[in-house]
C-alpha positions as CSV (number, residue, x, y, z in Angstrom):
1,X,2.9,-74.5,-13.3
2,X,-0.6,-74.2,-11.8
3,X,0.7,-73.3,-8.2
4,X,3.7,-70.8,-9.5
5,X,0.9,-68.8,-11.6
6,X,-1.1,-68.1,-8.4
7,X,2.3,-67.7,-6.1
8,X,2.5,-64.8,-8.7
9,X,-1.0,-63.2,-8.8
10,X,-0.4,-63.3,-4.8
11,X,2.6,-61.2,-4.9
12,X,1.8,-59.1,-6.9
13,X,-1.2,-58.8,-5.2
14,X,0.3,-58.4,-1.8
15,X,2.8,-55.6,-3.7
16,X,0.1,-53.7,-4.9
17,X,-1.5,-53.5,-1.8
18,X,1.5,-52.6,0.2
19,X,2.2,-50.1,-2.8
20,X,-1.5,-48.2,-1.6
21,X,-0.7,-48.5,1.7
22,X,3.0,-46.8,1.4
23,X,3.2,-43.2,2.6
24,X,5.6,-40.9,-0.1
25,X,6.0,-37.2,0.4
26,X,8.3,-35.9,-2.6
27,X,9.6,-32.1,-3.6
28,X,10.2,-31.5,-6.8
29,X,11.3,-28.3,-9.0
30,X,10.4,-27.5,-12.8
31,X,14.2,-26.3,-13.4
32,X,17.1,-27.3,-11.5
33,X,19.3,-24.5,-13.4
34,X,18.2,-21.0,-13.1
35,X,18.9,-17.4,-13.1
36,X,18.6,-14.5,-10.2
37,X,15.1,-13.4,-10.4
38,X,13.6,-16.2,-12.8
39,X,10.3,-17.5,-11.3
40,X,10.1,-21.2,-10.7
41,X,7.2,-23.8,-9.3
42,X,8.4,-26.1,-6.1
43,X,6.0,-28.5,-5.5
44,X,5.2,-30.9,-2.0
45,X,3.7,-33.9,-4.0
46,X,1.9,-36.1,-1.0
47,X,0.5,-40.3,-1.7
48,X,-0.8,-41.9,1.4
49,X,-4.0,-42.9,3.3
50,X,-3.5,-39.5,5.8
51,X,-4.6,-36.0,5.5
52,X,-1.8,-33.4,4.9
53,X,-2.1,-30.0,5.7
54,X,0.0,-26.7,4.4
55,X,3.2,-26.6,6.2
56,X,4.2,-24.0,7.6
57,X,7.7,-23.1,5.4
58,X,9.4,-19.5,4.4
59,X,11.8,-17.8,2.1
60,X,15.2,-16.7,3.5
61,X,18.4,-14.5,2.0
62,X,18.6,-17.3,-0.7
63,X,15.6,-17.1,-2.5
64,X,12.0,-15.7,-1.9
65,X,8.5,-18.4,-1.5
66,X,4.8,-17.0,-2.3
67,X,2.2,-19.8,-2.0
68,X,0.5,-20.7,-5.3
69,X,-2.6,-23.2,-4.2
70,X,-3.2,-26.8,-3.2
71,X,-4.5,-29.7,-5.2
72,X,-6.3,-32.5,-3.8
73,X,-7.1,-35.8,-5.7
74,X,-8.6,-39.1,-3.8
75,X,-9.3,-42.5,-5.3
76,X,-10.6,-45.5,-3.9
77,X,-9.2,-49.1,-4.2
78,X,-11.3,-52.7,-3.7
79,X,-8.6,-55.6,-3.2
80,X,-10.0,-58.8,-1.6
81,X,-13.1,-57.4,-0.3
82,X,-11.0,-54.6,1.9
83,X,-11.4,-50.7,0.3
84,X,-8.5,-49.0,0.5
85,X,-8.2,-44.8,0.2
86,X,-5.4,-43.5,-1.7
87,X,-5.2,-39.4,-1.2
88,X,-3.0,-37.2,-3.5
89,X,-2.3,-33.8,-2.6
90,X,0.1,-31.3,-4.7
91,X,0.9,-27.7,-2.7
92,X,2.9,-25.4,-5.0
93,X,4.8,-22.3,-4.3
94,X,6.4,-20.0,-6.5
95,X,10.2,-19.9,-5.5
96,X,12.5,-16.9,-6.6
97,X,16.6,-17.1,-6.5
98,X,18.1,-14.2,-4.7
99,X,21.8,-15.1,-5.5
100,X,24.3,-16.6,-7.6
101,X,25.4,-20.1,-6.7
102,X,24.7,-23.2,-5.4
103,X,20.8,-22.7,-3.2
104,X,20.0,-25.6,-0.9
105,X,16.0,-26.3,-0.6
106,X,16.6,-28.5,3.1
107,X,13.8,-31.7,3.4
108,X,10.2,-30.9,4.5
109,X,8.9,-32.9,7.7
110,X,4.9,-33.3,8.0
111,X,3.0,-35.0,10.6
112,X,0.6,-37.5,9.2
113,X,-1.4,-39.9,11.4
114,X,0.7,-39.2,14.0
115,X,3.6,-40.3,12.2
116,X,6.8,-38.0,10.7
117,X,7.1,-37.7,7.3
118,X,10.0,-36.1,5.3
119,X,10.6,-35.3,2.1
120,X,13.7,-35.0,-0.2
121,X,16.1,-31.9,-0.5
122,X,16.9,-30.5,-2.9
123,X,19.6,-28.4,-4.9
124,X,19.2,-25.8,-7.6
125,X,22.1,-23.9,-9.8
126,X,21.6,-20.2,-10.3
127,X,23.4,-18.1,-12.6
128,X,23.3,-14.5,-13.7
129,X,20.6,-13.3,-16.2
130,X,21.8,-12.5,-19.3
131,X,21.0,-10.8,-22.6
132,X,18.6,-12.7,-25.2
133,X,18.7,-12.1,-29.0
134,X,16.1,-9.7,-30.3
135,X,15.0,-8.6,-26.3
136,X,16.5,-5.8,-24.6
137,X,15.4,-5.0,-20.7
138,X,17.5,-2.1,-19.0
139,X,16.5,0.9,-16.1
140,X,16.0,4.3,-17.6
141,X,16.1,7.0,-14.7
142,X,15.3,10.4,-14.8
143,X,18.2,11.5,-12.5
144,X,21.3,9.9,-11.3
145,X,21.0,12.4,-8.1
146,X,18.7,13.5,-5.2
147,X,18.1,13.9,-1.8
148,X,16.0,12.0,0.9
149,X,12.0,12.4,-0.1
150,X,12.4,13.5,-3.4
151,X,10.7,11.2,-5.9
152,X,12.9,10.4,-8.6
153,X,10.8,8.7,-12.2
154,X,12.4,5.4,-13.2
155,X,11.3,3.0,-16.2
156,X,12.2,-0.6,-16.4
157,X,11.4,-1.0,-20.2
158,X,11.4,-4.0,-21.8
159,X,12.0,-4.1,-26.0
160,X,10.8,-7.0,-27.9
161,X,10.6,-7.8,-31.4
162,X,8.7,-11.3,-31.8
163,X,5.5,-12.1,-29.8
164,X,5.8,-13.5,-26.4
165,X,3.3,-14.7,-23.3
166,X,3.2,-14.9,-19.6
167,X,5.2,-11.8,-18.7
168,X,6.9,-12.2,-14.9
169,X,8.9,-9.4,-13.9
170,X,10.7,-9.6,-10.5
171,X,11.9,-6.2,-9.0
172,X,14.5,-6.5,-6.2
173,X,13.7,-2.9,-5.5
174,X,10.7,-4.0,-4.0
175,X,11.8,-5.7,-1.0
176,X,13.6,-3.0,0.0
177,X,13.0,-0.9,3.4
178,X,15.3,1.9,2.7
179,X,13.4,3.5,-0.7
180,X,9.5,3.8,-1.4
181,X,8.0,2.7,-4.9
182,X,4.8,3.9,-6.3
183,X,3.5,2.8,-9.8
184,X,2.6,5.7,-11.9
185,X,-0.7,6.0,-13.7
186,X,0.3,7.2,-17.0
187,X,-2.6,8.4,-19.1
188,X,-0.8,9.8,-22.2
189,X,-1.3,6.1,-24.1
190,X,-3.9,4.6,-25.2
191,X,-2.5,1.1,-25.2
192,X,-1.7,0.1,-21.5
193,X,-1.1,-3.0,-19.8
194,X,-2.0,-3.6,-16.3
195,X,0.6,-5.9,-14.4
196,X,0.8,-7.1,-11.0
197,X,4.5,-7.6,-9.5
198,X,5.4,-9.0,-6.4
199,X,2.1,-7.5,-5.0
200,X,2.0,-4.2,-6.5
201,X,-0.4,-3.3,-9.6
202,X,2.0,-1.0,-12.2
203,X,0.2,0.7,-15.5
204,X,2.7,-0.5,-18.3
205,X,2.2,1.6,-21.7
206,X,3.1,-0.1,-24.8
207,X,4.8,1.7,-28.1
208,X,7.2,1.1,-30.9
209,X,10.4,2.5,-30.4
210,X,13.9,2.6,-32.4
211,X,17.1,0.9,-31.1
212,X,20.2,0.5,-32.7
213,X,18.4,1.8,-36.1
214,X,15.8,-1.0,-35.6
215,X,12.3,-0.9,-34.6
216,X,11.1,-2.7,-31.5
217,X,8.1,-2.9,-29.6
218,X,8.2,-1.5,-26.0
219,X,6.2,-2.1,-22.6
220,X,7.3,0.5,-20.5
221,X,7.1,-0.1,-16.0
222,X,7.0,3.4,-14.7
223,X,7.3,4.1,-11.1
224,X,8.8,6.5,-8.5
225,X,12.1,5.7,-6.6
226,X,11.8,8.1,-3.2
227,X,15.2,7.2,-1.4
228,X,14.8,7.7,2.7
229,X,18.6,8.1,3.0
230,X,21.5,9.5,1.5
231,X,24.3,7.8,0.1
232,X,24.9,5.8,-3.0
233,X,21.8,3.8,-3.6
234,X,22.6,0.7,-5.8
235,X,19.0,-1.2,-7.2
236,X,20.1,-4.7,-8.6
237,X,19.2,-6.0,-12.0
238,X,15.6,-6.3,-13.1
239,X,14.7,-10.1,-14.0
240,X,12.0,-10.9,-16.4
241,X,10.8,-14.4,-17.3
242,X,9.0,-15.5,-20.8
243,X,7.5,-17.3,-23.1
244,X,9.0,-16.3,-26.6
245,X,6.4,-17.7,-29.9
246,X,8.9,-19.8,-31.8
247,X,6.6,-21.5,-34.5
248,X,3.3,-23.2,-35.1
249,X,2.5,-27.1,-34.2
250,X,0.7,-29.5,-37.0
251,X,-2.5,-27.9,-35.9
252,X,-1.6,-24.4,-36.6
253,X,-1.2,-23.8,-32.5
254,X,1.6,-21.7,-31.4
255,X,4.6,-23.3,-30.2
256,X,6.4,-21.2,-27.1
257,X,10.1,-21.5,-25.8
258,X,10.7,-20.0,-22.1
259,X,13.2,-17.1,-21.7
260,X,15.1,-14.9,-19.3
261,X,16.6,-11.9,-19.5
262,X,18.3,-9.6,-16.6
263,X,19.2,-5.9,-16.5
264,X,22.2,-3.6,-15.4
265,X,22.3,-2.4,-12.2
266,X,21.1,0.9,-11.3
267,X,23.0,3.4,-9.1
268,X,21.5,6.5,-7.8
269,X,23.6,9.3,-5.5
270,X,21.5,10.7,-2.7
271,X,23.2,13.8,-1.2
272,X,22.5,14.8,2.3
273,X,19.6,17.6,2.6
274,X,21.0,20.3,5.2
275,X,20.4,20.2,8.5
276,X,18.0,23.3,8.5
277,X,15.4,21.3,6.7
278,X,16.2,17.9,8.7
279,X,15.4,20.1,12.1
280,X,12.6,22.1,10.8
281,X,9.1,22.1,12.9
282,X,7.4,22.1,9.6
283,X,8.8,18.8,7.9
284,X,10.6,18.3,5.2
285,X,9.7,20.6,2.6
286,X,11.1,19.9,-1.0
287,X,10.2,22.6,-4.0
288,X,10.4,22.3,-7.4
289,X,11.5,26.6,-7.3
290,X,10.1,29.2,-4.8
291,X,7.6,28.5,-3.0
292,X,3.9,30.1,-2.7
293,X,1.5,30.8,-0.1
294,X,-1.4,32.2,2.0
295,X,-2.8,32.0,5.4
296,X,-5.7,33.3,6.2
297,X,-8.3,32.8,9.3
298,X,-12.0,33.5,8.8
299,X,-14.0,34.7,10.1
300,X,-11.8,38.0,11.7
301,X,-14.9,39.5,14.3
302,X,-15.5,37.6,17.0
303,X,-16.5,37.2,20.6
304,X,-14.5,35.2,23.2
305,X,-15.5,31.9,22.7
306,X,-16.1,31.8,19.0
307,X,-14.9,29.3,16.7
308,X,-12.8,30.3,13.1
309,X,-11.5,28.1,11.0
310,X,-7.5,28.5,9.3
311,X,-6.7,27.9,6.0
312,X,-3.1,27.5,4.8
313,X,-2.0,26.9,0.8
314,X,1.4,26.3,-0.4
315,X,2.2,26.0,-4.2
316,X,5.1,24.9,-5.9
317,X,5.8,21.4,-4.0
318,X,7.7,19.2,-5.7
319,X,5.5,16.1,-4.6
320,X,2.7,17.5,-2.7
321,X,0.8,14.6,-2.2
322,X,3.3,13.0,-0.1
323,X,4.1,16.4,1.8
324,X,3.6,15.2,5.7
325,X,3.0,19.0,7.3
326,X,2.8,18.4,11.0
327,X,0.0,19.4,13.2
328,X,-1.2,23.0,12.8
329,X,-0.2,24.0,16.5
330,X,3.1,22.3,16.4
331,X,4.5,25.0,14.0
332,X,2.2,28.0,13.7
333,X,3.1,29.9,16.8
334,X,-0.6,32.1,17.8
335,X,0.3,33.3,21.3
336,X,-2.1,33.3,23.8
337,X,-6.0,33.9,23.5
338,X,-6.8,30.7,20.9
339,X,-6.9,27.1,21.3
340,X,-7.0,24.2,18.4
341,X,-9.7,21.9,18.0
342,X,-8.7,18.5,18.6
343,X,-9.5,16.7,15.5
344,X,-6.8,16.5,12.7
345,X,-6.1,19.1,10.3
346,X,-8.0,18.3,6.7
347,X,-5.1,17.8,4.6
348,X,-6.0,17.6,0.7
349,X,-4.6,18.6,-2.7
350,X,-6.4,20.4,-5.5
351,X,-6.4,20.1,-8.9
352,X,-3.9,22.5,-9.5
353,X,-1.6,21.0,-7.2
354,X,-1.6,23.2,-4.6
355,X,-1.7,21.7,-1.1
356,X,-4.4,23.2,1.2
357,X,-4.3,22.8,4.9
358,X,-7.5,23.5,7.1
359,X,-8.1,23.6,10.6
360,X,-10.8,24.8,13.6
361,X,-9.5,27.0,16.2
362,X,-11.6,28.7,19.6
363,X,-11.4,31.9,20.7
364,X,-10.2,31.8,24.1
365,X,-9.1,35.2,25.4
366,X,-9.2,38.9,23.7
367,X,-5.4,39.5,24.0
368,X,-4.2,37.6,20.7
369,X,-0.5,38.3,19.6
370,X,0.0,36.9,15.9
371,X,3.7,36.1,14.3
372,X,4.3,35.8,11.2
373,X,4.6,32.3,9.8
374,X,7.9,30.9,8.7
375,X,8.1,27.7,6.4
376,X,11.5,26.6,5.7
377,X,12.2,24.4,2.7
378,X,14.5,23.1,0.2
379,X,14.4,24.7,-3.2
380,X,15.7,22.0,-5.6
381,X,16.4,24.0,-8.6
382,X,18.6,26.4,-6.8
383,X,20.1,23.3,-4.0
384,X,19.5,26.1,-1.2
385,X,17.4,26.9,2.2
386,X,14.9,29.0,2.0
387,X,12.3,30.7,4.0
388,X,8.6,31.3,2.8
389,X,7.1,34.2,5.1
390,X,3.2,34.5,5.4
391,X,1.7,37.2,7.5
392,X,-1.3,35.7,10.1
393,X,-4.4,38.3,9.4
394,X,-5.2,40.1,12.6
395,X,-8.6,39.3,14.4
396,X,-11.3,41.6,16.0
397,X,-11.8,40.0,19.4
398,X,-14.4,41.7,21.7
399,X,-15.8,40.3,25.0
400,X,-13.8,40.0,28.2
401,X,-12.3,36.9,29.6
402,X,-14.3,34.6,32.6
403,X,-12.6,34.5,36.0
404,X,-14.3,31.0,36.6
405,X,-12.8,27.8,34.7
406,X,-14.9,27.0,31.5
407,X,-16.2,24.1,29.9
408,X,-15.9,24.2,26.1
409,X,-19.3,22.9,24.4
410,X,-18.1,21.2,21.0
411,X,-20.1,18.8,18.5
412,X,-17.3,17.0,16.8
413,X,-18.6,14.7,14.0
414,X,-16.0,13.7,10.9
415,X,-13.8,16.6,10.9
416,X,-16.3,19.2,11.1
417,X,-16.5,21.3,14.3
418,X,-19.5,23.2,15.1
419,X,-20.9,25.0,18.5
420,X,-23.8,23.5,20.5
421,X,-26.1,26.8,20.6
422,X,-28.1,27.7,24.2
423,X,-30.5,30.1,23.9
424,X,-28.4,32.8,22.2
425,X,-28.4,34.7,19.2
426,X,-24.8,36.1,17.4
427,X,-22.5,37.1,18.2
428,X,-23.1,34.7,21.4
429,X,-20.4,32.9,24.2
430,X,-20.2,29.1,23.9
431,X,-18.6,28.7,27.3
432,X,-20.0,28.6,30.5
433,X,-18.7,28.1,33.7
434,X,-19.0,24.6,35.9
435,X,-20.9,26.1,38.3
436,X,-23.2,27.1,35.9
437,X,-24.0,24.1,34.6
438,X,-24.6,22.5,37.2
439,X,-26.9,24.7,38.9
440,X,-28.9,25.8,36.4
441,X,-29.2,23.0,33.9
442,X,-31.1,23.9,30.7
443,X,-33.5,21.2,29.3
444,X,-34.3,21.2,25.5
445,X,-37.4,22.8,24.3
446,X,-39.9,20.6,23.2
447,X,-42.8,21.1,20.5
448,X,-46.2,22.6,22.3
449,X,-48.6,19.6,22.7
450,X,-51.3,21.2,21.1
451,X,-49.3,20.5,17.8
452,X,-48.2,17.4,18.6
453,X,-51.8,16.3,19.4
454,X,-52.8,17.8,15.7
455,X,-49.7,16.2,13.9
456,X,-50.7,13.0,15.5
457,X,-54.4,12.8,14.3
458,X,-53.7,14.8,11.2
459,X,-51.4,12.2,9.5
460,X,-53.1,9.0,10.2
461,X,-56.5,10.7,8.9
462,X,-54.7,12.3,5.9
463,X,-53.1,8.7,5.0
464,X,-56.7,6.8,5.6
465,X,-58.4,9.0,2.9
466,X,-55.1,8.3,0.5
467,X,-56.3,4.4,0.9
468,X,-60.1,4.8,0.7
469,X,-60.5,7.2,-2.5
470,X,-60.5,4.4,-5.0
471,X,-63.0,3.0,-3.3
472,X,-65.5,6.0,-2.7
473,X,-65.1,6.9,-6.4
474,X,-66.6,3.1,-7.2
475,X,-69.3,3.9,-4.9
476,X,-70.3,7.2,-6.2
477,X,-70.2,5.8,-10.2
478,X,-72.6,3.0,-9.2
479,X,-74.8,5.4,-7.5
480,X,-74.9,7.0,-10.4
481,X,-76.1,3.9,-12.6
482,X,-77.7,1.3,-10.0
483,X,-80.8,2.0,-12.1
484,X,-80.2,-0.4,-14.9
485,X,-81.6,-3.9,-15.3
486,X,-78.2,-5.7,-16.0
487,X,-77.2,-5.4,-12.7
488,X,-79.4,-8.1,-11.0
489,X,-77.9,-10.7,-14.1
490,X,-75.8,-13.6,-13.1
491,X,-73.8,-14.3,-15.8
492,X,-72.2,-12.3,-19.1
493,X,-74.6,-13.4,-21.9
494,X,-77.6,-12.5,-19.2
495,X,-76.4,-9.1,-18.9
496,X,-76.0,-8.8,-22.9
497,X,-79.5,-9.7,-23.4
498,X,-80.4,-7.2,-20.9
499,X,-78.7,-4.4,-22.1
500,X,-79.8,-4.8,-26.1
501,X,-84.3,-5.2,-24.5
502,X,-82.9,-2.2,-22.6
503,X,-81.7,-1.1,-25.8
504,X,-84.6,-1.1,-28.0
505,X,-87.3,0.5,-25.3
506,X,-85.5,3.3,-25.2
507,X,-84.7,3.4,-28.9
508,X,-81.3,3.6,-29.1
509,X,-78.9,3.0,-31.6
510,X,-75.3,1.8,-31.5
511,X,-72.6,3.6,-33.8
512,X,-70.1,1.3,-35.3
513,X,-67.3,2.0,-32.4
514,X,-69.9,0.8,-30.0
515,X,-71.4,-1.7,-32.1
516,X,-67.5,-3.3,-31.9
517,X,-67.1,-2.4,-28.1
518,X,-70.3,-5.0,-27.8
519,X,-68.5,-7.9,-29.9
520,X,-65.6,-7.4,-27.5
521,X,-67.9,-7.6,-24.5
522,X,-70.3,-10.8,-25.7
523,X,-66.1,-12.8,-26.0
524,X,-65.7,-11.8,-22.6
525,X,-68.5,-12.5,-21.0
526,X,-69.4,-16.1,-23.1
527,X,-69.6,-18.6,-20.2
528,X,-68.8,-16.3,-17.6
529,X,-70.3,-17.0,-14.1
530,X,-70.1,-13.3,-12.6
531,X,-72.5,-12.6,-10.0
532,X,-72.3,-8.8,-9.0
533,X,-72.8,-5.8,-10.4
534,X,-69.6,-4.4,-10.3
535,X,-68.8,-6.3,-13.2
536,X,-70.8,-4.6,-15.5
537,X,-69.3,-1.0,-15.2
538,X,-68.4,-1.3,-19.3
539,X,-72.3,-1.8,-20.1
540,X,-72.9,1.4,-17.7
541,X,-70.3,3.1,-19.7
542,X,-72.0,2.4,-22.6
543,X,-75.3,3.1,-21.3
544,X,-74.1,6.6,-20.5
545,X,-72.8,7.0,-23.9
546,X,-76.1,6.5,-25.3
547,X,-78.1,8.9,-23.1
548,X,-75.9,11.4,-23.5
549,X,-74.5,11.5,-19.9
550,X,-70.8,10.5,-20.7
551,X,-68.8,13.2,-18.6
């Protein structure tokens, strides 16, 4: 009996031990059945000795990965005198089904202590989202039809009527190449819910609405669809995972039940925009009606040489923040006699919409021949071509041209241009010739040293009486009172008794304010140890106050 008891405790010793020592890398999944677009947790569990690392996997067609985080726990084992290290680490992503069927999650290898290490696979049912009692989610767009560019409002609203928690959309539409989303940032409600999904932060209002005769609760996902290309543009069902609040434990804590519901499809015709607004020089140019404008170049005298600056406004874009207008001088047609500055146009849009263009142009040559300036766009409440004509203002050029090539002096910094001034006063040429400049260099004027000398004493002399007038003003108040016997005391109560024989020769008497500021003095200065004069400027205060002298 004796000997099969400790046969036991050694195996089970000896299992134990081999138990620590045994390397396990597992995969699991919190649901094995799913839906399209329902958000699930795959984790890498890892128990061994080793250090694991994040490995290095990826979504594909199937379903979509985003890392979630690593955790790390380590414990440490004492069998028989040895110490044995047990590591844990947990790395979780958050895995998304992309299709129906059958999805295969293939076995994870790792290298660990030189050794390879792989997991289990693993296989996951998905389904189709379908509809859950009392929750409604659908697409609401604004239009069924547009063209390429045009932004086109769509809400992905979700209608509840109980109370629910941990709200995870997934939008197919994001992942897309061939369309552009951008959250709107609706300000009309005063109860809005910020949400990020799938990397992009939307501004969800919330607000009681009626369905079916019955009131429900809304959150509301505005954004704008801009389709790139036309044809029939087909946005899969919106996903939303949940927790519904089904009830209350024994400790009055809610109680939660996870949910999913999908959306219909959403289809959306883009027609072709004609080929006049595909090939124009000036971009694509989408209206909401006819268009409005002005061009205008300031200032309209000038020399050869001179710089002006163009400003071009159009109103009545449909979208004019995402208006791309080209480079200035790849449209505007200015023949002969000006040059554009180099730096990009300033491209901004004002509070009224309106999109202003600005740019810096040079005076080159007197012999300027202006055309008109033609913008062709789409006007989308008519579906037709048309032209916005803007007349260029003509300029007063005087000053002939230079024979010899020039060099064009420019001091660029931001996007502002402005001329580097020689010697000249307006109007004025900002060009000179090579030759020129190289024979006759000009240096830059420096300040006359006679000021400089005086700027240089002046400052440090200013600054040094600054420092010292605290001081002098000491100086001149104790010449003023270096006449009383206090000043050679050593201590407080010395000083006291000096002031009060000083006191009585000169028959003087102390008013009640004073006869206080003494008290205040004689707690101060019991047991003091001061040794200088300076220390006594209240008594000569008060001295002065006697005589009469107080200023």
């Amino acid at each position: 009996m004796k000997w099969n008891r400790i046969g036991r405790i050694f195996l089970l010793t000896l299992v134990f031990q081999l138990g620590l020592a045994a390397e396990d890398l597992q995969l699991t999944i919190n649901q094995k059945q799913a839906v399209v677009g329902q958000a699930l947790v795959l984790e890498l569990v890892y128990n061994g000795s080793g250090q694991l690392s994040q490995p290095s996997i990826s979504g594909n067609e199937d379903y979509q990965l985003s890392y979630m985080g690593t955790s790390r726990n380590s414990s440490i084992q004492i069998i028989n005198g040895k110490r044995q290290r047990n590591n844990q680490v947990s790395l979780r992503w958050q895995l998304i089904p992309l299709k129906i069927g059958t999805l295969e999650i293939p076995s994870i290898e790792m290298n660990i202590n030189d050794d390879i290490l792989s997991s289990n696979s693993l296989q996951i049912v998905v389904g189709e989202a379908g509809t859950v009692q009392g929750f409604e989610l659908y697409y609401e767009a604004q239009q069924s039809m547009g063209f390429p560019g045009q932004p086109i409002r769509v809400d992905v609203i979700f209608a509840l009527k109980g109370r629910v928690n941990n709200l995870q959309f997934h939008l197919p539409l994001l992942n897309r190449n061939d369309i552009t989303v951008e959250p709107i940032k609706d300000n009309s409600s005063q109860d809005i819910r910020v949400l990020q999904i799938q990397g992009k932060e939307f501004y969800c209002p919330i607000s009681a609405e009626y369905f079916h005769g019955d009131q429900f609760t809304t959150l509301r996902v505005p954004f704008y669809l801009i389709p790139q290309n036309p044809g029939t543009l087909e946005l899969a069902p919106v996903t939303l995972s949940f927790d519904e609040e089904v009830g209350t434990d024994h400790f009055m804590r809610a109680v939660y039940d996870s949910r999913v519901v999908g959306s219909e499809k959403l289809v959306v015709e883009v027609q072709p925009l004609p080929r006049e607004i595909v090939q124009s020089p000036n971009g694509i140019l989408l209206a909401k009606s006819t268009l409005k404008g002005s061009l205008d170049l300031q200032p309209r005298q000038l020399r050869v040489g001179d710089p002006l600056e163009m400003t071009l406004s159009i109103e009545g874009l449909l979208f004019p923040q995402r208006a791309q207008l080209p480079q200035p001088e790849d449209f505007i047609n200015l023949v002969g006699g000006v040059s554009f500055s180099p730096l990009e146009a300033e491209n901004r849009v004002d509070s009224q919409g309106v999109l202003v263009l600005r740019k810096k142009l040079r005076i080159t040559g007197n012999a300027i021949e202006t055309k008109p300036l033609e913008l062709v766009y789409f006007n989308l409440e008519l579906s037709n071509v048309e032209t916005l004509i803007l007349e260029v203002p003509q300029l007063d050029v005087t000053g002939g041209d230079s024979a010899e090539p020039e060099v064009e002096l420019w001091q660029e910094s931001g996007n502002q241009d402005t001329v580097i001034k020689q010697d000249a006063e307006p109007p004025f040429r900002i060009s000179y010739s090579v030759e020129e400049l190289i024979r006759q260099p000009k240096p830059l004027r420096a300040m006359p040293i006679i000021i400089q000398l005086i700027v240089f004493f002046t400052i440090p002399v200013f600054l040094l009486m600054i420092l010292m007038l605290p001081h002098i003003r000491t100086r001149i108040f104790q010449n003023k009172t270096k006449g009383y016997p206090w000043h050679k005391a050593q201590w407080g109560g010395q000083a006291l008794d000096l002031f009060n024989q000083w006191k009585e020769q000169n028959q003087l008497t102390l008013d009640h304010d004073q006869q206080k500021q003494i008290q205040t003095l004689q707690q101060r200065y019991f047991g003091g140890n001061e040794g200088e004069s300076d220390h006594w400027l209240e008594l000569d205060n008060l001295a002065r106050q006697l005589e009469g002298k107080d200023e």
